[in-house]
LOMIZA-368012 format. One record per atom (N, C-alpha, C): x, y negated, z. Coordinates in steps of 0.02 Angstrom, whole numbers, plus 50000, padded with zeros to 5 digits. Example, Ala and Ser with C-alpha at 12.3 -4.5 7.8 and 13.67 -1.06 7.14 Angstrom:
! LOMIZA-368012
506605028450390506155022550390506605016550390506425011250354506845005350357506454999850394
! end
This chain:
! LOMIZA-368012
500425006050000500005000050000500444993850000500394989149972500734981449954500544977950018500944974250030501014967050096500464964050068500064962350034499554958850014498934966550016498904969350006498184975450044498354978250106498974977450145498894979450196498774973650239498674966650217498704960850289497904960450256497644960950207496764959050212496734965950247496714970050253496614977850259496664977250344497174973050373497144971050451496594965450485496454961350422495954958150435495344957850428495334963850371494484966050384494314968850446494914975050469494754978550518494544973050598494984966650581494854960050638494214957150612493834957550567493294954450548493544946350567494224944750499494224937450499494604934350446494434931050419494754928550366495284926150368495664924650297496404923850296496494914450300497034911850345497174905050315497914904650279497874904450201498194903650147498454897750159499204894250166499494888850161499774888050090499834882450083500164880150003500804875350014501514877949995501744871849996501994873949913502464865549910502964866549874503534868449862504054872649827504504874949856505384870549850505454868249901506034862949904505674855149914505254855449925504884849749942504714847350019505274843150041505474836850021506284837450008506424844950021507184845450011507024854550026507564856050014507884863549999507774865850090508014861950140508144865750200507384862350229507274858950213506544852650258506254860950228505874861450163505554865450152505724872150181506244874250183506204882850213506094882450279506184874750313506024875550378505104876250398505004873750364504254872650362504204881950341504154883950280504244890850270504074893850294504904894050348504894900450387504454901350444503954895150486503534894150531502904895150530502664895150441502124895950441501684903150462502134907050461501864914450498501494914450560502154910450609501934908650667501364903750692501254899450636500834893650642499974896450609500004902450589499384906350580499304906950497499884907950464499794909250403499644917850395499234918850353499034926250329499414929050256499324924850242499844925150157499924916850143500554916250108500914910250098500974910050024500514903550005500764902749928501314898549922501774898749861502304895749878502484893049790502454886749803502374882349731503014884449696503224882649626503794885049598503624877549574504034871949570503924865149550504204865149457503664860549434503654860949372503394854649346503834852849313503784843949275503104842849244502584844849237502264843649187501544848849226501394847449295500814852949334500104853449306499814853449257499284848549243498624851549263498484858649306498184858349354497894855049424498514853149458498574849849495498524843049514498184839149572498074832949568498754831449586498504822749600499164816049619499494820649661499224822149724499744824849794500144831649777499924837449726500664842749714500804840649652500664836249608500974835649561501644830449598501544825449650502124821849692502794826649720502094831649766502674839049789503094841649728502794842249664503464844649615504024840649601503784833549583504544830549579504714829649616504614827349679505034827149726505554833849739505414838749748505494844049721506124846649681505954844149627506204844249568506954839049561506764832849574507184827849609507764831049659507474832349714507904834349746508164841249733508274844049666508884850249645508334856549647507814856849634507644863949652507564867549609507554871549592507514877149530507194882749535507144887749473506664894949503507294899349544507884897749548508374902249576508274899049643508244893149651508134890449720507584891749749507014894449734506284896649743506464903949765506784908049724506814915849746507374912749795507924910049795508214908849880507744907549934507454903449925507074903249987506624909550008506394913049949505874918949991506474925250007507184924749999507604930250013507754928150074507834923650076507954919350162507444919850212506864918750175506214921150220506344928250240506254933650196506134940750201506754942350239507354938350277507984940650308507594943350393506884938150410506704940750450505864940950470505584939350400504884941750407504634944850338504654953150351504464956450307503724959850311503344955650352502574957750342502144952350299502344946550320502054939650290502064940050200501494943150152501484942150106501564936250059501984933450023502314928949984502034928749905501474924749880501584922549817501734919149778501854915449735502394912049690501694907849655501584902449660500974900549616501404894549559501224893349482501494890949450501274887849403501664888149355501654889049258502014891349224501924895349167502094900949139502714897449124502894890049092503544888649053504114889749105504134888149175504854889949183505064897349198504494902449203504674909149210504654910549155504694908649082504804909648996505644907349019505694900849026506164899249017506834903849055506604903949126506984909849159507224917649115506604919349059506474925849064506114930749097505554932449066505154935749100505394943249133505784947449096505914953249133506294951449190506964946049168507434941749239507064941849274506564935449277506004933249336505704938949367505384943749345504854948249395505304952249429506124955749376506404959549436506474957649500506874950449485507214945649523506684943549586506114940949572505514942549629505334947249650505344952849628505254957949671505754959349718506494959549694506924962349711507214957949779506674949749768506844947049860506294946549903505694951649864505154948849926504514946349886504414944849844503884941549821503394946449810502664946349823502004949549823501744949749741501654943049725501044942349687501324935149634500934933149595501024928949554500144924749539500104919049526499764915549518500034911349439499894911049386500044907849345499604904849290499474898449333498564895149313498644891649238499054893749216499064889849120499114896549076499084903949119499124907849058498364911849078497944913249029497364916449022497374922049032496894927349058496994934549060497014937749004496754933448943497024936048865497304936148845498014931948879498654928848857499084934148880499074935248963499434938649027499704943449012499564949648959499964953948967500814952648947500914947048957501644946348922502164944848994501694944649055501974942149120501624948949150500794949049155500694955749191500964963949204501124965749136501464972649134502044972149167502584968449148503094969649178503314968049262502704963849269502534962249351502234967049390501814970549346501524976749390501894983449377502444983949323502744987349337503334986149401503514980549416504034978449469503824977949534503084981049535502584978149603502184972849620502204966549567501874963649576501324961249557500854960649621499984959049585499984951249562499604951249509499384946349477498644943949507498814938749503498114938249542497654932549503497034933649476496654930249421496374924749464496194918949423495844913449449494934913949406494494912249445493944912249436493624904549465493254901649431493034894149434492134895149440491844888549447491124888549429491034888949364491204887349325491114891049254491214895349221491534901049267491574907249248490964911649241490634911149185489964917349161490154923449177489584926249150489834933949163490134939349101490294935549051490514939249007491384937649020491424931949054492094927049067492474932249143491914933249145492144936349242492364943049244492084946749167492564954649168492934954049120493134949349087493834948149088494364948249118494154940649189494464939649237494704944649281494254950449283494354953549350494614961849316494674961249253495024967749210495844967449229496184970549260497004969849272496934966349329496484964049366496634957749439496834962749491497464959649535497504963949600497814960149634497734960549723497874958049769497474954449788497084950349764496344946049776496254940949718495764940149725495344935749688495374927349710495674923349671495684914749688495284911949628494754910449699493934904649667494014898149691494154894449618494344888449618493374883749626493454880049676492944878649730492564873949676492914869749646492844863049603493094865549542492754859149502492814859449416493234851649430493994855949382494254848349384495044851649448495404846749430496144848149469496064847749539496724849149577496894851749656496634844649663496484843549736496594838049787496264832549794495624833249734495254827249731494464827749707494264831649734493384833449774493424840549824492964838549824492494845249895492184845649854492014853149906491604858749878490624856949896490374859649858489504860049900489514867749932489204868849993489404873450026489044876750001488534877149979488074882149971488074884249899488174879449857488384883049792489094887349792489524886849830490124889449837490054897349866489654897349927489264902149968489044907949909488644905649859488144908149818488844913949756489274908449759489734911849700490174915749718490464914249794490864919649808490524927449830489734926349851489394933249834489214936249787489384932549744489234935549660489954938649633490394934849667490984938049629491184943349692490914944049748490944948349798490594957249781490004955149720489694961249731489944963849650490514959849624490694964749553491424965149575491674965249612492334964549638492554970349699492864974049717493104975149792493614973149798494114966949760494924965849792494504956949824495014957449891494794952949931494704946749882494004941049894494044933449874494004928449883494644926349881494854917849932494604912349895494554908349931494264902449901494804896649904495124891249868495584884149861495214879049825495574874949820495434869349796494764864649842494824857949857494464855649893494294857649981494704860649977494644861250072495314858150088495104852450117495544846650163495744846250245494994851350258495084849550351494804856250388495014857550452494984862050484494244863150493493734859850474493044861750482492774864050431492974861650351492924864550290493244872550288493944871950321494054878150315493764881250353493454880950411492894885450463492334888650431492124884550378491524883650336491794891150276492314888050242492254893650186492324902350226492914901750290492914907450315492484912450352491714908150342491314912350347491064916550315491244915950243491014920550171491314923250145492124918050144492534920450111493154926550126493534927550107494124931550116494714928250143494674923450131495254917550138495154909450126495374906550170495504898050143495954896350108496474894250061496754890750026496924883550049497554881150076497424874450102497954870550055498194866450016498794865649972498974857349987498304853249927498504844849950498584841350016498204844850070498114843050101498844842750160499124848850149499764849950157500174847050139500214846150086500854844550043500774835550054500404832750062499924825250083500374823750152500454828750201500684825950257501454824850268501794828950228502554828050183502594823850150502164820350111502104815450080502194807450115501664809650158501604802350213502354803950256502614807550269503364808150302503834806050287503954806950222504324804850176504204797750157503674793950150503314788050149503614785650192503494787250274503584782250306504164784850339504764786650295505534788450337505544793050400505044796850409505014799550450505564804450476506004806750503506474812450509506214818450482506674822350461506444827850429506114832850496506354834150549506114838750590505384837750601505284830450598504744827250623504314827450563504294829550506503944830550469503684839050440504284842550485504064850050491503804850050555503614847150619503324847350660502424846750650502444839950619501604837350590501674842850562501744845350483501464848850428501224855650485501784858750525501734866050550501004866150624501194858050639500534857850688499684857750645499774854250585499194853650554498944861450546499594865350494499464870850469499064874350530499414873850595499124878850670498394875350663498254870750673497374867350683496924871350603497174872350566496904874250518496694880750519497304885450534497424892650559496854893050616496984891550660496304892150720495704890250698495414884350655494804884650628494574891150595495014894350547494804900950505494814906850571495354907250607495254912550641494704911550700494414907650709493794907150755493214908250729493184911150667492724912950630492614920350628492094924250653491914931650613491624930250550492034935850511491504935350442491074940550441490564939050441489834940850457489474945150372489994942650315489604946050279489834950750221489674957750220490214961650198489734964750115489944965550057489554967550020489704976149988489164980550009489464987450019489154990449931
! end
């Protein structure tokens, strides 16, 4: 069983949902970021997405498209991205690790390079929101031959001819993008959100998290009643931002981000999820 089916697989049995952190990787620097990193386990992370920074995000709103160059600016690369999760995995090898992106710098890397090379320090899963599941087999095969799950994105405009597509080759869980339209700049309606993650709940059995538009520890209380997981990213990457803004010391800006991440973590885990689809 994979670090990503055995930590939902612990948390079904806890009847509680996952809180998913988002950062960037080397953002606001190479050591600021692994420090942040390596805490988020402790600070109530369930699985850790972990940005690969890329010039050109066009998913993403103002606040991780900032986290990439900065990022980027300060020296980071995809070799500097698999450093940091080899550095992670030196002493937390339960905490599942995915890589969320765009396809051009793992082309540019090399795709067979890239998936060994993530596997071979730790990495779970892949997220790669500019290539289609009609596109994917040119990243999927050789990722699931190396171990790693790919994990499909599903939106409100995903129909149902769109959705067994999506969910043909998907593994490790399912990410339901909350909003129409990029990271970091609307909320969700709860109840239309409610409505879709039981729809993609009853054609699905790999766990399904919900991102985009959850900002605060009561939103995330909210989705982790339905969902599989919260997703927390701008909102994160926003408080590095204001750190950096206002000269803050670096410790002192892995202190805020890792205290926020904990208030966030305790909203989801004070939640039973109450609804299971058999």
């Amino acid at each position: 069983m994979s670090r990503i089916a055995e930590r939902f697989a612990e948390l079904r049995r806890a009847g509680r949902a996952a809180f998913i952190p988002f950062i960037t990787a080397g953002d606001p620097d190479e050591e600021t970021s692994f420090a942040i990193l390596e805490r988020l386990p402790s600070a109530g992370a369930a699985v850790i997405e972990l940005g690969v920074p890329f010039s050109d995000p066009m998913a993403d709103g103002p606040a991780i498209q900032a986290s990439s160059l900065r990022a980027l600016e300060a020296g980071m690369t995809v070799n500097g991205v698999l450093g940091l999760v080899r550095r992670f995995r030196e002493k937390d090898l339960a905490t599942p690790i995915i890589l969320m992106g765009y396809f051009n710098p793992i082309h540019a890397h090399g795709v067979e390079r890239f998936v060994k090379e993530a596997a071979a320090v730790g990495v779970d899963g892949l997220i790669t929101v500019d290539l289609p599941p009609e596109e994917d087999d040119v990243l999927r095969i050789p990722a699931n031959t190396n171990g790693l799950d790919i994990i499909r994105l599903a939106t409100p405009t995903t129909d149902e001819a769109r959705l067994s597509t999506v969910l043909r080759g998907a593994s490790g869980f399912l990410y339901y993008v909350s909003i129409a339209g990029i990271t970091g700049t609307k909320s969700y309606a709860k109840d239309e959100l409610r409505s879709a993650v039981m729809r993609l709940k009853k054609e699905s059995r790999i766990p399904c998290v919900v991102g985009f538009g959850i900002k605060t520890p009561e939103q995330a209380s909210a989705v982790a009643a339905f969902a599989d997981g919260a997703v927390v990213g701008s909102a994160i990457v926003g408080r590095i931002a204001e750190g950096v803004r206002n000269e803050k010391p670096n410790e002192v800006i892995v202190e805020d981000v890792v205290g926020f991440c904990r208030s966030l973590a305790h909203s989801v885990h004070t939640v039973r999820t109450a609804v299971v689809i058999e």
